[in-house]
DRENROZA-938110 format. One line per field, with one value per residue (C-alpha): x, y, z. Coordinates in nm, 4 decimals, padded with zeros to 6 digits. Layout:
BEGIN
px <- X_...
py <- Y_...
pz <- Z_...
***
This chain:
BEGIN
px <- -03.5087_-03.5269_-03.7183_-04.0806_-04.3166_-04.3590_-04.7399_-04.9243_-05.0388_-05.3830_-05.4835_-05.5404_-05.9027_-06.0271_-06.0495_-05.8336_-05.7529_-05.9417_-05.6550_-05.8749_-05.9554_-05.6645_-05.6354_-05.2633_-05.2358_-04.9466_-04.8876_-04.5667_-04.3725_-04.0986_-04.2722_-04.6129_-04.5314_-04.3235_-04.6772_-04.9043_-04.6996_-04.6756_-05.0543_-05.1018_-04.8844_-05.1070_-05.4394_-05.5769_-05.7576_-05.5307_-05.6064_-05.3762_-05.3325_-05.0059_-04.9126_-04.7569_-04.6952_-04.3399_-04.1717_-04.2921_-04.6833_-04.6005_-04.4777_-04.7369_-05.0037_-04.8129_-04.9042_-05.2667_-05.3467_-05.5262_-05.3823_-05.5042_-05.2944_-05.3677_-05.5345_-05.9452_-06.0886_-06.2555_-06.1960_-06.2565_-06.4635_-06.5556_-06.2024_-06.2371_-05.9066_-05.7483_-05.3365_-05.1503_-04.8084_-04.6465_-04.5265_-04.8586_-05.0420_-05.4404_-05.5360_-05.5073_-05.8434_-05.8437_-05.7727_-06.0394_-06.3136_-06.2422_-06.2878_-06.5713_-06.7130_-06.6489_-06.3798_-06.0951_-05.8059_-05.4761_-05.1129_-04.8767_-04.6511_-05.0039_-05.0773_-04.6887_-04.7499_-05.0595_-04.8752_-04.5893_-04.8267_-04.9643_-04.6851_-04.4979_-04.1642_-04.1058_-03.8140_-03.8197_-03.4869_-03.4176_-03.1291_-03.0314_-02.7677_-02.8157_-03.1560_-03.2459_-02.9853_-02.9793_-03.3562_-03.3284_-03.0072_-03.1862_-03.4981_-03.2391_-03.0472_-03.3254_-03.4186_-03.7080_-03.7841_-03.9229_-04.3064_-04.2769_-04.0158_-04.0932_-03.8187_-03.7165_-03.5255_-03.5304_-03.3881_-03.1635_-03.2042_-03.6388_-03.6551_-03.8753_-03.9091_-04.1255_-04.2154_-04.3895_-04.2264_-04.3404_-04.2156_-04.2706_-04.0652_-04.1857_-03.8679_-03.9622_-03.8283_-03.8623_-03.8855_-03.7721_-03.8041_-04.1660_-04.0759_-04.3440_-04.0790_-04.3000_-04.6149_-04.3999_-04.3649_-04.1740_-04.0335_-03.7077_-03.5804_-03.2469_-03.1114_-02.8053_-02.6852_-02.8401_-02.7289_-02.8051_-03.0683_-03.4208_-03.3613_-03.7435_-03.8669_-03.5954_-03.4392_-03.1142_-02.9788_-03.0871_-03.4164_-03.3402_-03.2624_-03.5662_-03.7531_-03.5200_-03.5271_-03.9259_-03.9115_-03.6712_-03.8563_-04.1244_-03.9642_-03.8814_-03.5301_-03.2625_-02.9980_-02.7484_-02.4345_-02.2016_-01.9326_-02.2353_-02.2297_-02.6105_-02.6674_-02.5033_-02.6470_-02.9952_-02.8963_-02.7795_-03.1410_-03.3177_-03.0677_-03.2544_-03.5354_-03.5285_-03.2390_-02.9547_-02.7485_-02.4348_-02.2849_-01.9497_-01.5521_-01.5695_-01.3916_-01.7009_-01.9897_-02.1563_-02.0974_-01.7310_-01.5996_-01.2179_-01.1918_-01.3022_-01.1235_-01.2018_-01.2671_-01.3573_-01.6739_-01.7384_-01.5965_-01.5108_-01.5798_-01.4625_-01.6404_-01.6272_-01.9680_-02.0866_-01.9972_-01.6395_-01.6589_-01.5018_-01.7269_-01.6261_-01.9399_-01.8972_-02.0920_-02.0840_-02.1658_-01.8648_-01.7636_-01.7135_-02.0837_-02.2432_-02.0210_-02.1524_-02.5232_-02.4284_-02.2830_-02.5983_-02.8472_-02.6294_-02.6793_-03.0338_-03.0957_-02.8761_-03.1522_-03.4115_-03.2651_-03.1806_-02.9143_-02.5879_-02.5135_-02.8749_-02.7766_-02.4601_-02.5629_-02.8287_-02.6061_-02.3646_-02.6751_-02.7538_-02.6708_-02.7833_-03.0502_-03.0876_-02.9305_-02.6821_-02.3516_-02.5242_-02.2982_-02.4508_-02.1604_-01.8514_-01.7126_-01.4091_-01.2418_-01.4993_-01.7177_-01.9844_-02.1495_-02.5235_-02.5546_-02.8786_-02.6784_-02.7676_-02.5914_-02.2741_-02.1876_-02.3355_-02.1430_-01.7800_-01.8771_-01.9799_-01.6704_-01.4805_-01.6200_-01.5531_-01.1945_-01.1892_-01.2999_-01.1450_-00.8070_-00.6179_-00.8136_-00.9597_-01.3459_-01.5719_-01.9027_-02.1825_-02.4258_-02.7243_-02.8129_-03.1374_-03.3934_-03.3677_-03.3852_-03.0793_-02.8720_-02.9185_-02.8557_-02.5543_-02.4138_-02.0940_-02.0514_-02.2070_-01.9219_-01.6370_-01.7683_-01.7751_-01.4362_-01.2792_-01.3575_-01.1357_-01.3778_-01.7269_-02.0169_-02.2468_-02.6425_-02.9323_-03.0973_-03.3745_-03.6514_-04.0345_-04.1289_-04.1769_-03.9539_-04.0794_-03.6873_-03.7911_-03.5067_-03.1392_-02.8227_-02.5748_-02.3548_-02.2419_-02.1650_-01.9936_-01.7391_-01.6649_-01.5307_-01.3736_-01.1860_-01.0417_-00.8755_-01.1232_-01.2688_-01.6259_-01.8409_-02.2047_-02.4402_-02.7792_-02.9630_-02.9017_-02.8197_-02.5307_-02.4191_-02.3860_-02.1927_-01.9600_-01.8943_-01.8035_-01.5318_-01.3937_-01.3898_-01.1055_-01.0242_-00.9884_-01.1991_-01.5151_-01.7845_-02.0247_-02.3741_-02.5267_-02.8495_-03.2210_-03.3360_-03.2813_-02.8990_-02.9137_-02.9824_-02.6415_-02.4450_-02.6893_-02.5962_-02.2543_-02.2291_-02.4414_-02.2232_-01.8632_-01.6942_-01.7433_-01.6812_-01.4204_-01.0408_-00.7926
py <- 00.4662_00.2287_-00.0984_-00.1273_-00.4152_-00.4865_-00.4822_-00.5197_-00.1516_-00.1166_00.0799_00.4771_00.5281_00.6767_01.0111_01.3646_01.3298_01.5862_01.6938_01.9749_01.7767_01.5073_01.2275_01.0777_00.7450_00.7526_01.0927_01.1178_00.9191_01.0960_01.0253_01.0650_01.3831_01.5636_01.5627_01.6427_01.9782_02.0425_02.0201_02.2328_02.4810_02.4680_02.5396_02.2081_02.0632_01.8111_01.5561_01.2694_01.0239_00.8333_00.6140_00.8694_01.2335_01.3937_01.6344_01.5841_01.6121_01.8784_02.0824_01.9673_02.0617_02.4220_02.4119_02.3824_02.0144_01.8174_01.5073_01.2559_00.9697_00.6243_00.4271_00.3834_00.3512_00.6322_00.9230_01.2939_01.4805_01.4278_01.3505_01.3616_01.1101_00.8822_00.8207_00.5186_00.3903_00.0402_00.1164_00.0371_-00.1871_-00.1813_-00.4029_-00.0876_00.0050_00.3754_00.2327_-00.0536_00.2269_00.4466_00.1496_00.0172_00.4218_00.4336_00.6698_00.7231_00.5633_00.5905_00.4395_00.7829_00.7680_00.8066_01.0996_01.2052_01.0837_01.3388_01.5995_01.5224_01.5076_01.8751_02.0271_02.0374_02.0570_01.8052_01.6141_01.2336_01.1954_00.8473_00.6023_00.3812_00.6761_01.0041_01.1225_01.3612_01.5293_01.5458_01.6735_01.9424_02.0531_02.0815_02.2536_02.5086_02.5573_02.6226_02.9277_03.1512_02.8555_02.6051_02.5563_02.3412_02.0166_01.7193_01.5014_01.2499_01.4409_01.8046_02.0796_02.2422_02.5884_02.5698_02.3312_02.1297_01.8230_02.0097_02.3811_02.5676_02.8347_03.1214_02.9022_02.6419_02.3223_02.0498_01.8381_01.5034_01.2156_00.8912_00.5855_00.2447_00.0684_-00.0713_-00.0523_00.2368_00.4581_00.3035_00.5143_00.8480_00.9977_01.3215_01.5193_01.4650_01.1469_01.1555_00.7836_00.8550_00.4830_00.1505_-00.0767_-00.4535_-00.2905_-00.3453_-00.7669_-00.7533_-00.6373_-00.7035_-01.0693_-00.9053_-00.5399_-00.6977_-00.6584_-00.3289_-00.2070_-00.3368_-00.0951_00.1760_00.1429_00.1382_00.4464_00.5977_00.5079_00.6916_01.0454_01.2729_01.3244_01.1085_01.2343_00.9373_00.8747_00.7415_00.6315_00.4056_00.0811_-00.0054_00.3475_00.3087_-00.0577_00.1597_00.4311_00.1302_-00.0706_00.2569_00.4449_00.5756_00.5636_00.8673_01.1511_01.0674_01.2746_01.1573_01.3207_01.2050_01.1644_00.9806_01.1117_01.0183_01.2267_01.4989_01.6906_01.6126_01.6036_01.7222_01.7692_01.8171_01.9510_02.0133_02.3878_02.4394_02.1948_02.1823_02.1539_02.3255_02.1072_02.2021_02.0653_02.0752_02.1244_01.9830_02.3535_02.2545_02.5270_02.4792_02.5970_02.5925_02.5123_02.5504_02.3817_02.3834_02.0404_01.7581_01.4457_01.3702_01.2315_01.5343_01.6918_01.4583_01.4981_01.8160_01.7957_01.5817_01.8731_02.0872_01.8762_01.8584_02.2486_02.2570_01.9982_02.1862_02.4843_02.7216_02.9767_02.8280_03.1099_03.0426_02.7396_02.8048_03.0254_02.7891_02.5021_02.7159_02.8485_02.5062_02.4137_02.0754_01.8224_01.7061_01.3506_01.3631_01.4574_01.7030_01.8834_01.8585_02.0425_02.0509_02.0225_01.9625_01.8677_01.6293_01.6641_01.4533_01.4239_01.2892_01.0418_00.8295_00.6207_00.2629_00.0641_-00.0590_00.1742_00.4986_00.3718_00.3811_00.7411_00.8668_00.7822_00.8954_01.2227_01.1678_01.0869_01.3964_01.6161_01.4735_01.6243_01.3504_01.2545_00.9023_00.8805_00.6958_00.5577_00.4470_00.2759_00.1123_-00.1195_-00.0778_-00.3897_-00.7544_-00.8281_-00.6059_-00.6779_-01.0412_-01.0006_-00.7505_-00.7829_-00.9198_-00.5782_-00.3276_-00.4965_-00.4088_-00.0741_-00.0046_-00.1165_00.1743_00.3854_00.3776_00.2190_00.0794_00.1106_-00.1679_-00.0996_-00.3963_-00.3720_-00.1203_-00.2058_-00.0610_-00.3800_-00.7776_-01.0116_-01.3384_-01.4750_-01.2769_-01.1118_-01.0988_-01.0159_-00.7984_-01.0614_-01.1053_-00.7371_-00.7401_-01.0415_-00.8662_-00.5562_-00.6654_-00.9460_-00.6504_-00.5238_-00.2226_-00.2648_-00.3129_-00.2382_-00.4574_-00.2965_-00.3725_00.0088_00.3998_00.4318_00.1864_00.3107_00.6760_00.5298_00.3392_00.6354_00.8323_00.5880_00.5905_00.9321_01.1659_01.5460_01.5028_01.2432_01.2354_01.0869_00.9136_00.8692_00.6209_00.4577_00.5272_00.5075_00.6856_00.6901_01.0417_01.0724_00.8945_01.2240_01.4709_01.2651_01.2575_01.6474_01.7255_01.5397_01.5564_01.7417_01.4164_01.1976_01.2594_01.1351_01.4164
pz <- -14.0543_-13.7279_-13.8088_-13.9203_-14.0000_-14.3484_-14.4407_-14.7019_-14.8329_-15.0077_-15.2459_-15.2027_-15.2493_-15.5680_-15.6543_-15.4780_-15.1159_-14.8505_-14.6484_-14.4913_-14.1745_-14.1314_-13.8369_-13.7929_-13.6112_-13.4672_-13.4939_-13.3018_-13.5201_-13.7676_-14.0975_-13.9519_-13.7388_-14.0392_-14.2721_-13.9289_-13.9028_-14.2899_-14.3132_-13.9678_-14.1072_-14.4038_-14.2450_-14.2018_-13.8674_-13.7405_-13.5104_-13.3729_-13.1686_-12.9901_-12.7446_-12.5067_-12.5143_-12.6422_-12.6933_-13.0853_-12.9607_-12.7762_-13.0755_-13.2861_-13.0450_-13.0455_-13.4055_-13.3831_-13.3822_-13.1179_-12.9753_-12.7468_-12.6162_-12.6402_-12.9089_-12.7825_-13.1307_-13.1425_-13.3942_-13.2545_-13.4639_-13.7985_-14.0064_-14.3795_-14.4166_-14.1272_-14.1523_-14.0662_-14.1274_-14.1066_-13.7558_-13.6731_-13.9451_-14.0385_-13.7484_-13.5383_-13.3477_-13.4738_-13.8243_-13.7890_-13.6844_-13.9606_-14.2091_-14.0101_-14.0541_-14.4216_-14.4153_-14.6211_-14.5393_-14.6219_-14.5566_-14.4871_-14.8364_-15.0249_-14.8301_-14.9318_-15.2602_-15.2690_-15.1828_-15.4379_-15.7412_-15.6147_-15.7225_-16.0578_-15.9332_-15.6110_-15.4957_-15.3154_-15.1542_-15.0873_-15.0026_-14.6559_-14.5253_-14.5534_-14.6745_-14.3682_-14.3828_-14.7139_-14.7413_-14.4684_-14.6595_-15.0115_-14.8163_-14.6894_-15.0169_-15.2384_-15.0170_-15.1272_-15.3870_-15.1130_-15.1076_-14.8302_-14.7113_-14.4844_-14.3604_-14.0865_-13.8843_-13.7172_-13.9083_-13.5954_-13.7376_-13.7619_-13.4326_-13.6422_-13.9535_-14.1889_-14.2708_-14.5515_-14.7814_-15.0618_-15.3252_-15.5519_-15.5213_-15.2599_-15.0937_-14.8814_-14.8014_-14.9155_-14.6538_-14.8575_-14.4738_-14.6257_-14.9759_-15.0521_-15.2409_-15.5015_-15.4765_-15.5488_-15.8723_-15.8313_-16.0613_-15.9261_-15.7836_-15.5440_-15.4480_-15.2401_-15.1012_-15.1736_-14.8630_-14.7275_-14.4838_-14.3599_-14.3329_-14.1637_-14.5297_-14.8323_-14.8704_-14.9757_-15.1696_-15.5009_-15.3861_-15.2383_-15.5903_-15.7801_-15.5360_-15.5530_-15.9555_-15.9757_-15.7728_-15.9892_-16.3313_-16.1445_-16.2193_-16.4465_-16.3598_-16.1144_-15.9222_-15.7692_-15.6211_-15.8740_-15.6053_-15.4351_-15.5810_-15.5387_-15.6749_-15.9413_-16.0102_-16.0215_-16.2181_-16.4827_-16.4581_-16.5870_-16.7975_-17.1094_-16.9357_-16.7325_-16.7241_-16.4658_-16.3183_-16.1234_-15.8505_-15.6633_-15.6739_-15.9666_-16.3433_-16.4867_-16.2476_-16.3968_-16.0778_-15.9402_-15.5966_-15.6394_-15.2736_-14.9155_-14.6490_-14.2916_-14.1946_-13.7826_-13.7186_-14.1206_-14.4650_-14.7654_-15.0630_-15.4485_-15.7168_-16.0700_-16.2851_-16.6103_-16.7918_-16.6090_-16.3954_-16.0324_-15.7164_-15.3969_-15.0709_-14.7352_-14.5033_-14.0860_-14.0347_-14.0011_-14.1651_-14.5667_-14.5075_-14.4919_-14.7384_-14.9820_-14.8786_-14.9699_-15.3284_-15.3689_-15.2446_-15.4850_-15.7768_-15.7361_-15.6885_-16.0512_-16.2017_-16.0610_-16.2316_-15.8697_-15.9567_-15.7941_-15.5738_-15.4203_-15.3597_-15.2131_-15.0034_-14.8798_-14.7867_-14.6206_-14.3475_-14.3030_-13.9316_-13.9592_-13.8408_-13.4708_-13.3982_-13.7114_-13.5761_-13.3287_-13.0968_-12.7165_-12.5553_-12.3676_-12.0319_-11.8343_-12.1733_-12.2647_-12.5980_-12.6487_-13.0040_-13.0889_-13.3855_-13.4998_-13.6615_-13.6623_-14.0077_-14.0207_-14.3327_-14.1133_-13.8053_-13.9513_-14.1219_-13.8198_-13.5921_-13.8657_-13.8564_-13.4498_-13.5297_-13.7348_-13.4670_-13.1646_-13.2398_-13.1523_-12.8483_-12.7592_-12.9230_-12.6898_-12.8493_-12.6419_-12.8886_-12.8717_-13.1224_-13.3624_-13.4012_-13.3302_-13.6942_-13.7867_-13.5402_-13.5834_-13.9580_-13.9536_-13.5720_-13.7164_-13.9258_-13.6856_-13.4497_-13.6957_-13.7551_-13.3799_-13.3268_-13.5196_-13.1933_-12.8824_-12.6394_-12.6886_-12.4260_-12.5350_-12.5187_-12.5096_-12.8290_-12.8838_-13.0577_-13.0537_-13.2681_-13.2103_-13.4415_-13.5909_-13.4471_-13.0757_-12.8662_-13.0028_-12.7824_-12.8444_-12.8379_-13.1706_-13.1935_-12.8449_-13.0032_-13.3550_-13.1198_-12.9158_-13.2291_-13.3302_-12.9676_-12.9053_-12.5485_-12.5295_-12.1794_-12.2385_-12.0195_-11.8871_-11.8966_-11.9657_-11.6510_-11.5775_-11.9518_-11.7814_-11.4698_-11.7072_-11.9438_-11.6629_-11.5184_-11.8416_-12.0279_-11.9415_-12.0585_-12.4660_-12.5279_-12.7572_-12.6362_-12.9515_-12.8375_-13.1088_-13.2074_-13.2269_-12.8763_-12.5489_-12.6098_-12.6543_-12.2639_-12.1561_-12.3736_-12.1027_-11.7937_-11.8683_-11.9346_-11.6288_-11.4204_-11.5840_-11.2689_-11.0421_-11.3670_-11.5578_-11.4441_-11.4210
***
């Protein structure tokens, strides 16, 4: 998740939500828009409202709802529940005439949380790396199963972050950015990673954890990593309290990762199961990342009680989700690769999974840095991270959000780079980033577009123009 405000939630009002006629402040946001198309596809009357239209609003208003951009305060029609979500904060004017009107209002993980406690058998995926994927793969493995799945990111094969099914397990997930993985109580909890992230709203990862632990105490059942530390740390705080079960490399996970090896874009993982039987998935999405989302998406079909071939089956349809690894093509040599990563942990995975791909080839990573808050906290690290590439186009920061410390640099990130001998290009804008990636790619290089802005656009540029650009 990119940076959000941490604000103060209230309390849900009393007594069942009406989700029949729902208004979404904010509407084109990933949390917000993933429920907005979930309820569409439901039958509801959406309304929504956003700062500017997208390609998101666009889709959504292919699904039925109405949208109307900018925030005037006033609410179209008559909407039995009003949205928001800490991107914005209650001081918004839509949000102020709703309470002024007497109408519910809600923060958007109680209108998750609704949704959750409709169903008897729902999943929360959580952790700082990891959980969109990791959602959108569970969504596709449980197959006929699914009821309906909301994530952060788009599912590549659906075009889209949420979608209904005939079945009867609900899959979200879980956003710790403002620490409301607390209001979920799911029959199934999944904590993947617990990392140092989100300095705006946790003083360290010991906080992190007490979140991540109250959230897990929360469900009937947990599913964690047992090679992450801070997962682990949780999975300690409430053992006896709720069943655990462990997933990973290590001799002592209920569901063990023997090996992963790459096969074409993807890999083929073994595993060995609690009965002791070994099972072999293949996925089509790179990097031992995903192949772990994976094995965690498998373990929680097996709690759920799917039939493994389902699940199999499932996870090896899965094409991935849009922005994680996403192939954006090829030409004159050059591949260039989509990633929204933004952490230091999901930086080095990704250019590994680069590295792994490139066939010995230079990978190039254009990144753009996420929030003045994290990059003043963890420049030093995102720096390192970034210097495991080749060469290192250097973005201003991106952030949607003021800071209480303003405007940071990129400077300490540009230093810890180039400290360890990568090159690193600081540039002002998208477009000088294009100009500079094109001076230096050649044929069997990798370009890495990273971050949570408009980085994407530099991979497009690049392709669109790679006859004039790249060096013979």
């Amino acid at each position: 998740m990119v940076e959000t405000k941490h604000v103060p939630i209230p309390t849900v009002p009393d007594g069942p939500l009406d989700t029949s006629r729902p208004h979404f402040v904010g509407i084109g946001g990933a949390g917000m828009s993933s429920l907005a198309l979930l309820l569409a596809q439901r039958g509801s009357t959406v309304t929504g409202s956003d700062v500017r239209s997208t390609t998101v609003t666009d889709r959504l208003q292919a699904a039925g709802a109405t949208i109307s951009i900018g925030h005037t305060g006033a609410l179209p029609g008559s909407p039995s529940l009003v949205i928001w979500s800490s991107a914005l904060g209650t001081d918004n004017t839509e949000v102020a005439a709703a309470n002024r009107a007497s109408l519910p209002v809600v923060h958007r993980s109680q209108l998750l949380a609704h949704l959750v406690a409709e169903v008897k058998d729902s999943v929360i995926v959580a952790g700082t790396h990891g959980k969109s994927t990791t959602t959108a793969m569970l969504a596709s493995a449980v197959g006929v199963h699914l009821s309906g799945w909301s994530g952060g990111g788009d599912m590549i094969a659906t075009g889209a972050n949420a979608g209904t099914g005939p079945g009867d397990i609900f899959v979200a997930e879980g956003d710790e950015s403002d620490r409301s993985l607390t209001a979920y109580r799911p029959e199934v909890a999944v904590i993947l990673t617990v990392d140092d992230d989100h300095p705006e709203t946790y003083v360290d990862r010991d906080d992190a954890i007490s979140v991540y632990a109250e959230f897990a105490r929360n469900a009937n059942a947990l599913v964690f990593s047992v090679d992450d530390e801070g997962a682990r740390h949780v999975a300690e705080l409430v053992d006896g309290q709720t069943l655990a079960v462990a997933y990973g490399r290590s001799a002592n996970a209920d569901v063990r990762v023997t090996g992963i090896r790459p096969d074409g874009t993807g890999s083929l993982i073994t595993l060995r199961g609690p009965d002791g039987v070994e099972t072999t998935l293949g996925i089509a999405v790179p990097g031992d990342a995903a192949a772990m989302n994976a094995v965690a998406a498998y373990t929680t079909g097996l709690v759920l009680g799917i039939d493994p071939g389902t699940l199999i089956t499932g996870l090896a349809t899965f094409a991935g989700v849009a922005r994680r690894m996403t192939p954006v093509g090829d030409a004159d040599g050059v591949t260039v690769m989509d990633s929204f990563a933004h952490h230091p942990t999901a930086v080095t995975a990704d250019i590994g999974a680069a590295r792994q791909l490139s066939a010995g080839g230079r990978v190039v990573v254009v990144f753009e840095p996420s929030g003045w808050t994290r990059t003043a906290a963890l420049g030093e690290s995102i720096g390192r991270a970034l210097a495991e590439a080749d060469e290192v186009v250097l973005l201003p920061v991106h952030s949607l959000l003021d800071s209480p410390i303003g405007k940071v640099g990129t400077e300490k990130v540009a230093a810890a780079v180039a400290e360890h001998g990568t090159p690193v290009h600081a540039v002002p804008d998208i477009t000088a980033a294009g100009e500079v990636c094109g001076e230096l790619v050649r044929p069997g290089d990798l370009v890495l577009t990273m971050g949570t802005g408009a980085v994407a656009e530099v991979g497009e540029a690049l392709l669109a123009h790679t006859v004039s650009a790249v060096r013979s």
